[in-house]
C-alpha positions in Angstrom: 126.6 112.7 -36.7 128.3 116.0 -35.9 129.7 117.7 -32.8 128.9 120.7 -30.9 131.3 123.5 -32.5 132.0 121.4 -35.9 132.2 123.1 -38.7 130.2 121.8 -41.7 129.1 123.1 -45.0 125.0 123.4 -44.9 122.8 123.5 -48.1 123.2 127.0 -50.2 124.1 128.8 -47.0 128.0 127.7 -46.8 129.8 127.3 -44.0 128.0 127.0 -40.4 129.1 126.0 -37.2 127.1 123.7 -34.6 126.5 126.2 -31.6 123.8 123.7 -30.3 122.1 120.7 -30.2 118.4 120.1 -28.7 115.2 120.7 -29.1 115.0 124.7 -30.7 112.7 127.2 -28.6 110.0 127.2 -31.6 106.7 126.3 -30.6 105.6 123.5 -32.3 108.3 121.9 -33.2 109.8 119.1 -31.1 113.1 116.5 -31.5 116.7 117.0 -32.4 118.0 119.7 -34.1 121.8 121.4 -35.0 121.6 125.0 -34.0 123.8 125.9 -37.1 125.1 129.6 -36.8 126.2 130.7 -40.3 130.6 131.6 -40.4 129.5 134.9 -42.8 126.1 135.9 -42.0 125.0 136.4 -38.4 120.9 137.2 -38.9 120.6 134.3 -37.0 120.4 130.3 -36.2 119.2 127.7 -38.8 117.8 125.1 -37.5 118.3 121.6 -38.9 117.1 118.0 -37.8 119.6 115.7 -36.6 117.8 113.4 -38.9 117.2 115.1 -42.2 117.6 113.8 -45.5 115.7 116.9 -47.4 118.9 119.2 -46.7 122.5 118.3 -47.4 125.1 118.8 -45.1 128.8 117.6 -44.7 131.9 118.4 -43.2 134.1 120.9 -44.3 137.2 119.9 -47.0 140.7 119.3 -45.8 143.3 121.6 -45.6 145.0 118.9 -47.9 141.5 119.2 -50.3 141.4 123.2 -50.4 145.3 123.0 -51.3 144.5 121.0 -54.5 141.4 123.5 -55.2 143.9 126.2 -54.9 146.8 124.2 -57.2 143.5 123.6 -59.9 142.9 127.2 -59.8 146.3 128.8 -60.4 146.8 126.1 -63.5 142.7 126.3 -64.7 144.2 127.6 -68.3 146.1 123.8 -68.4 143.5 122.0 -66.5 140.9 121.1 -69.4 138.3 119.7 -67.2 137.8 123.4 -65.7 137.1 124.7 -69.3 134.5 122.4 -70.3 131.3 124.1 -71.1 128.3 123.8 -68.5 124.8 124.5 -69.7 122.8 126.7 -67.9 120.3 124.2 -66.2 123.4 122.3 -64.7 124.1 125.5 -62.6 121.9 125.0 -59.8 122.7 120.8 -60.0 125.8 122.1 -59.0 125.4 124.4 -56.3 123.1 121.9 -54.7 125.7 119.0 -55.0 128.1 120.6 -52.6 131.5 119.5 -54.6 134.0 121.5 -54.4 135.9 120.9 -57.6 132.5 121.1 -59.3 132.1 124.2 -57.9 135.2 125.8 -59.0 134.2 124.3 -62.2 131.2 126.2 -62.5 133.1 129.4 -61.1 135.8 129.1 -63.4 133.4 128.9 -66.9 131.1 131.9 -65.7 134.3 133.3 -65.8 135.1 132.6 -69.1 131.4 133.1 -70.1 132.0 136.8 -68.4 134.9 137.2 -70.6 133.4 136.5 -73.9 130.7 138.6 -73.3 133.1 141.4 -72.3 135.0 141.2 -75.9 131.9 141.9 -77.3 130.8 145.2 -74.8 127.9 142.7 -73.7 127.2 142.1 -70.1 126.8 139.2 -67.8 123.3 137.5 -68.0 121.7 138.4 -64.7 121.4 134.4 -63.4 124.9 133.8 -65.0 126.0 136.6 -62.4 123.6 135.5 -59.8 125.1 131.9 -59.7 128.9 133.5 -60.2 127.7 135.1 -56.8 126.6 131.9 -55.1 129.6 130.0 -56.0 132.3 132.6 -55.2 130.6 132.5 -51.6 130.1 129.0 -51.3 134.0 128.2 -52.3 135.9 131.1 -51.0 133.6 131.0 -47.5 135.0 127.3 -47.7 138.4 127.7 -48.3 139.0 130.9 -46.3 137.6 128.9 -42.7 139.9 126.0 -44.0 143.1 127.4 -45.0 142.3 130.3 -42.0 142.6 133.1 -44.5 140.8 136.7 -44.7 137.8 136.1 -47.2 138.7 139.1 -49.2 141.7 137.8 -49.7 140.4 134.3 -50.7 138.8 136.2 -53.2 141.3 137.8 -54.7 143.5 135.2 -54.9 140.8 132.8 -56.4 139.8 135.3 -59.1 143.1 136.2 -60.4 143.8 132.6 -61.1 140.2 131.7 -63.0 139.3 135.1 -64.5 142.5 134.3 -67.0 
């Protein structure tokens, strides 16, 4: 169970914090739920049950766990794990599964995907971008709350070391 003000990492949204916990002022709707206030989008409050199995949530990594993301990233050209080629049903698998490293899997062979299609003056599919999009927010959101870094410069750092 989590606390009020944890941070966790909910479904495709990313990273939320727990501004709440009770019943939520919807009519209709009655038990415990985790107000969960989205860390980079503030449209407004998810509501989850305290007892859900339908959508995943967890805690966010380590600072320990987003350094060895970071170390994976800057040697992804030695790491051949991070090269292996993922087939396009597996993207959303992925996504859903909430693992980091899996996630910087994924990341890491749009990019090289991106980059073949580029040495031939071809474009990104639109889901292959759609899914780079996900992922970049899903990771970086993650590591920039955990290593308390600007996002943009998550990014940039992150992209330099798997666009190679």
């Amino acid at each position: 169970m989590f606390e009020l003000h944890d941070k966790v990492f909910y479904g495709v949204i990313g990273v939320c914090e727990i501004v709440d916990i009770g019943n939520p002022p919807i009519k209709g709707i009655e038990g415990e739920y985790y107000f969960l206030q989205p860390v980079f989008d503030d449209k407004g409050i998810i509501y989850s049950p305290l007892k859900s199995t339908k959508q995943m949530m967890r805690k966010i990594i380590t600072k320990q766990e987003a350094g060895n993301l970071v170390e994976a990233a800057k040697n992804c050209m030695k790491d051949e794990r991070l090269s292996q080629k993922i087939s396009t049903p597996e993207y959303d698998d992925i996504i859903k599964s909430q693992i980091s490293f899996d996630i910087l899997h994924l990341i890491r062979y749009l990019y090289i995907v991106k980059g073949e299609r580029a040495k031939d003056l071809r474009k990104m599919k639109s889901a292959d971008s759609r899914i780079l999009i996900i992922a970049r927010k899903l990771l970086y959101g993650e590591l920039s709350i955990v290593l308390n870094r600007d996002y943009d410069d998550i990014c940039t750092m992150m992209d330099e070391y798997l666009e190679r």
